[in-house]
C-alpha positions as CSV (number, residue, x, y, z in Angstrom):
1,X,0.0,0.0,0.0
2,X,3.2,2.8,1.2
3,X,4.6,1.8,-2.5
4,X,0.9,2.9,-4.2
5,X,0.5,5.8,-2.2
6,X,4.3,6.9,-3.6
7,X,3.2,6.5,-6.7
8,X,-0.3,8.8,-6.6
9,X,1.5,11.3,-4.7
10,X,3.6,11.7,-7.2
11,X,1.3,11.8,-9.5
12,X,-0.7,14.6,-8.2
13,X,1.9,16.3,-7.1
14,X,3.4,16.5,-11.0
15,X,-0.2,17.3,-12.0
16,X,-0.4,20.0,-9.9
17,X,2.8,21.2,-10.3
18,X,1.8,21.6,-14.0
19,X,-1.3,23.5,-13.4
20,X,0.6,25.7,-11.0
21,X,3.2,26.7,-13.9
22,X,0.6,26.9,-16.1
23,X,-1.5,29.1,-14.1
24,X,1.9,31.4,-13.0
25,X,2.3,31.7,-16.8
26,X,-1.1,33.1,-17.7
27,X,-0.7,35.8,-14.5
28,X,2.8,36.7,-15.8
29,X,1.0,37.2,-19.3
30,X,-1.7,39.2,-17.9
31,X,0.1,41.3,-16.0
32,X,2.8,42.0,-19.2
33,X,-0.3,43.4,-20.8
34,X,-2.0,45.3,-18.2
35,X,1.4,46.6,-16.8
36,X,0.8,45.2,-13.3
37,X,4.4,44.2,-12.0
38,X,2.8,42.7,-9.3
39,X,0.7,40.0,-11.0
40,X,3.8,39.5,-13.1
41,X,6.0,39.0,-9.8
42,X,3.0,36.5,-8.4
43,X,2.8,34.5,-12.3
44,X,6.6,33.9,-11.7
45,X,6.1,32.9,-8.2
46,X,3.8,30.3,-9.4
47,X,5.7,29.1,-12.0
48,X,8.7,28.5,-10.5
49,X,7.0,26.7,-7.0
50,X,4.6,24.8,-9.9
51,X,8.0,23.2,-11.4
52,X,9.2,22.3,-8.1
53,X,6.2,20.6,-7.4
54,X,6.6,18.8,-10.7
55,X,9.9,17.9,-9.9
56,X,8.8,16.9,-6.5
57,X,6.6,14.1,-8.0
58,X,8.9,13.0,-10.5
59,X,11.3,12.4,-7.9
60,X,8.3,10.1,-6.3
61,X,7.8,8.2,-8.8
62,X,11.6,7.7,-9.3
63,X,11.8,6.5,-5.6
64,X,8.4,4.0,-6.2
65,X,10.2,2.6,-9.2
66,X,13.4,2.1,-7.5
67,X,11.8,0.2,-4.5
């Protein structure tokens, strides 16, 4: 069961890790065209703790692999 749960944390911590970047990416976007540094400065926030997050999971699944 610990080896499962591994493997679906990891999962859903890649999926949203991806929706985090993705979501940091449209703010960064929005605020380029609006001019509002800080929803540019929060998109980029996002991003980079959304591809953590992905990394984070990959690194998971990696581990549940390996065991």
């Amino acid at each position: 069961m610990a080896d499962r749960d591994l493997r679906t944390d990891g999962t859903q911590n890649s999926l949203e890790g991806k929706f985090d970047n993705l979501k940091g990416k449209l703010k960064d976007a929005a605020g380029g065209l609006t001019g509002d540094t800080g929803l540019q400065a929060e998109g980029k926030l996002d991003q980079a703790s959304g591809k953590l997050q992905d990394a984070f999971g990959k690194g998971e699944r990696k581990l549940d692999d390996a065991l």
